[in-house]
Each structure stands twice: as C-alpha cells, then as structure tokens.
C-alpha positions as CSV (number, residue, x, y, z in Angstrom):
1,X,95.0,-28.6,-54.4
2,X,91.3,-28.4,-54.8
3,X,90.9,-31.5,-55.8
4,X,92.5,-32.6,-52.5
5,X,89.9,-30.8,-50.4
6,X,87.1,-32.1,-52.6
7,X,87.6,-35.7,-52.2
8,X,89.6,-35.5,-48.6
9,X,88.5,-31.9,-46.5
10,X,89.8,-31.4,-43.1
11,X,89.7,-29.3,-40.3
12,X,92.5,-27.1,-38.7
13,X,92.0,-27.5,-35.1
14,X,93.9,-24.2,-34.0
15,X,91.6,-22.1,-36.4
16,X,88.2,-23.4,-34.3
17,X,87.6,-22.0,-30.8
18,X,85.7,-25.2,-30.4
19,X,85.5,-28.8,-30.8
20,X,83.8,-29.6,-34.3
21,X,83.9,-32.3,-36.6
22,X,83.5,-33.1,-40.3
23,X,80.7,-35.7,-41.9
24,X,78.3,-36.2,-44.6
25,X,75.9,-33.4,-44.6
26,X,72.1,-33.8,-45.9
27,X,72.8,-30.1,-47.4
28,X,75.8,-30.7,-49.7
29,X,78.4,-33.5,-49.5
30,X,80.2,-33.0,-46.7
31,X,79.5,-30.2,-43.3
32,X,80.9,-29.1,-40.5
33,X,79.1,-30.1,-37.1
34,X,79.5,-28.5,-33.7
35,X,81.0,-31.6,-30.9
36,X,80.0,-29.1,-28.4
37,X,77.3,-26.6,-27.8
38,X,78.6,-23.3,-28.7
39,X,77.3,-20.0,-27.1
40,X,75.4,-17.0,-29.2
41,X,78.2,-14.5,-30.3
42,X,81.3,-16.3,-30.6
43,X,83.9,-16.7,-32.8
44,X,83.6,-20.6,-33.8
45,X,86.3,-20.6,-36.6
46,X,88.7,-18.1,-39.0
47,X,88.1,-18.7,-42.6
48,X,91.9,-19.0,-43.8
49,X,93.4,-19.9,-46.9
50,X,95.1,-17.8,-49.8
51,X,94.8,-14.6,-49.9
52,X,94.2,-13.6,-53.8
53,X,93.3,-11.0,-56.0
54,X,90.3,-10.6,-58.6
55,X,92.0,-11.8,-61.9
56,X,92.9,-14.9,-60.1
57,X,89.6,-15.1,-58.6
58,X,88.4,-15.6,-62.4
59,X,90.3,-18.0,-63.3
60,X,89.7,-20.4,-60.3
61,X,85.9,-19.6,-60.4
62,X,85.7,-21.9,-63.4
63,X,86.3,-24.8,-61.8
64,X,83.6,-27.5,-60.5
65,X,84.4,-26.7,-56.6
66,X,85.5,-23.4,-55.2
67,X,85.7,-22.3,-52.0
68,X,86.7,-18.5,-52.5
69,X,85.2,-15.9,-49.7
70,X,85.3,-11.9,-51.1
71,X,86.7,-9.6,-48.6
72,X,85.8,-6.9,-50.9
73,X,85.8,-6.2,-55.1
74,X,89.5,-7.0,-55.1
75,X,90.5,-9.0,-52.5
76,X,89.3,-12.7,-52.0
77,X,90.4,-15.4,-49.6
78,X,90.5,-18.7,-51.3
79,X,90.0,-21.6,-49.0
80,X,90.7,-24.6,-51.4
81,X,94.8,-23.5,-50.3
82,X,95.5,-23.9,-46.8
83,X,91.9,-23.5,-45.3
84,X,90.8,-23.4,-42.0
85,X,87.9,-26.7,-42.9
86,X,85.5,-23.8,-42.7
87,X,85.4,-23.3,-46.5
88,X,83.0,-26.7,-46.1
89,X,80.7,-24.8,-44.2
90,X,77.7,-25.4,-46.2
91,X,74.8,-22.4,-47.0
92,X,71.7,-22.2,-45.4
93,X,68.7,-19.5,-46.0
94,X,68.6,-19.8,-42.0
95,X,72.6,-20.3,-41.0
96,X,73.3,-20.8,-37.3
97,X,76.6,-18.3,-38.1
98,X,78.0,-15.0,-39.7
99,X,80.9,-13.7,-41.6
100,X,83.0,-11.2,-39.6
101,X,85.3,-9.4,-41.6
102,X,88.3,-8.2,-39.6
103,X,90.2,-5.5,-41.0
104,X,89.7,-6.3,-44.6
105,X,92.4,-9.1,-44.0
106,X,90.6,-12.6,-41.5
107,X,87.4,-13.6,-41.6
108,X,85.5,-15.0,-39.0
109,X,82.2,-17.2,-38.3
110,X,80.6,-15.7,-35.4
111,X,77.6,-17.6,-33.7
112,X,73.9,-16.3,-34.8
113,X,72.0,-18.3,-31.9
114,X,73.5,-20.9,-29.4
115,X,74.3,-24.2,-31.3
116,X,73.6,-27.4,-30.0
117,X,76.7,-30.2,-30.1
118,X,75.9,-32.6,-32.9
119,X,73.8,-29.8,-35.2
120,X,75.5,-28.4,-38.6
121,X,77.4,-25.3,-38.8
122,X,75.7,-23.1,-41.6
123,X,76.2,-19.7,-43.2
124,X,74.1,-17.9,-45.6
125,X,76.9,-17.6,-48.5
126,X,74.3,-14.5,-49.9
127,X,75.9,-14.6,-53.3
128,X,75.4,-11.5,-55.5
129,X,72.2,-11.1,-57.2
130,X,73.8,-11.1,-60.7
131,X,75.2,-13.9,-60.4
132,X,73.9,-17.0,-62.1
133,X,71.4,-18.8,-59.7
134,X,72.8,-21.3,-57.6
135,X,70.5,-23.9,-56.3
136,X,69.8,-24.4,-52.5
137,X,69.1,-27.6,-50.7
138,X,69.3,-26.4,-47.2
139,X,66.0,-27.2,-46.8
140,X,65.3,-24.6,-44.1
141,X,61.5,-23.6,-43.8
142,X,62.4,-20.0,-45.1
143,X,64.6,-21.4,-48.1
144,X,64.9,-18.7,-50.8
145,X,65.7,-21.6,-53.5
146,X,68.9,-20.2,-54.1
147,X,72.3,-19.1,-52.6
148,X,71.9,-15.3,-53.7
149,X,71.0,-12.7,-51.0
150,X,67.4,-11.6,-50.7
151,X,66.6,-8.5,-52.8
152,X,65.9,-5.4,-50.7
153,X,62.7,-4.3,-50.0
C-alpha cells in the first residue's frame, strides 16, 4: 500500500476544507499546495489513515517511506492506508500549519498564518530528539538542519 502512495499520492477532496492540489515540491518529492488562499486558524485538512498501535508502528517504521503521525506513546495514525493526501505534507522549520489533535482519535492541520493560493502547505513534523537525525531541505531562513524539535531552553 505504501508503495502505491509513494509512486502515485493523492488527495481526498472531502478531508480538505479547501481547494489544494498535489505537485513536485522543491522540499521533498512531491507537496501539497494551497489553489486558494486560506485564512489564519482554519482547519485546511484531517490527517486520516489507519489507526494502529506501537508494535505495529515498529514494524512499518522500517521501511524507506512512512507516513505515520503519533497521537500519543501508543496510538499512531498511519497515513500510507487510506490517507487524507495530507501524509505528503512535507516539514518545514517555519510550516504555514499545525497538528490539532482532537480527542486523541483525528488530527487536524490548522492554519499558522494566512496562505497564499499557489504556496506549499508545510508542518514542522518536530520528530523526537532521540531519534536518529533526519535531514531537512526546507530551506527556510530559520532551518534547524533537521526534522527533530528544537531543544528547550
């Protein structure tokens, strides 16, 4: 199923609240780009996909391309099965969105700033700090080099 997504992502119109569209990204393969400007503090699309638990989360971890969202230590929505399109949402050290976590169960991306129609739809995917490094190319004047979250302080 992954490989499916990797070589042919698409996006579930009735999980956006607005028109958007998928194209080669300058970040990472393929993005997700807003057709119309969207407002500050919206919901702009649900993360959906299977919902799974951690020792599954292992195992599909290993492979080249995941698209796996934690909703908390256990719980993890993996977005290579039945996602939304918003698993292709690429990182940025300066996204344009937010994850809202509703209920422990849907995820939303929620609108940082107003986005412009025809600008990339990012999210800072703030990866643990113990995990393995994971270079960024977002290429954002603040980039931290990597996808992990800034240490406190």
């Amino acid at each position: 199923m992954a490989d499916e997504l990797i070589h042919k992502p698409k996006l579930d119109p009735k999980a956006s609240k607005f028109a958007l569209r998928l194209r080669p990204s300058r970040i990472h393969r393929f993005g997700v780009f807003a057709m119309e400007d969207i407002p500050k503090r919206k919901r702009v699309i649900e993360y959906t996909g299977e919902r799974i638990s951690r020792r599954l989360i292992s195992r599909r971890l290993e492979g080249e391309f995941t698209y796996i969202f934690m909703l908390d230590s256990y719980w993890g929505i993996d977005g290579a099965v039945n996602g939304s399109g918003a698993e292709i949402i690429n990182h940025s050290c300066e996204p344009n969105l937010e994850a809202h976590i509703v209920a422990s169960r849907r995820i939303y991306y929620v609108s940082l700033r107003a986005i412009r129609a025809g600008e990339e739809l990012t999210v800072d995917y703030s990866f643990d700090t113990n995990q393995d490094p994971q270079e960024c190319h977002c290429g954002a004047s603040a980039c931290r080099g990597d996808m992990r979250r800034p240490p406190k302080g």
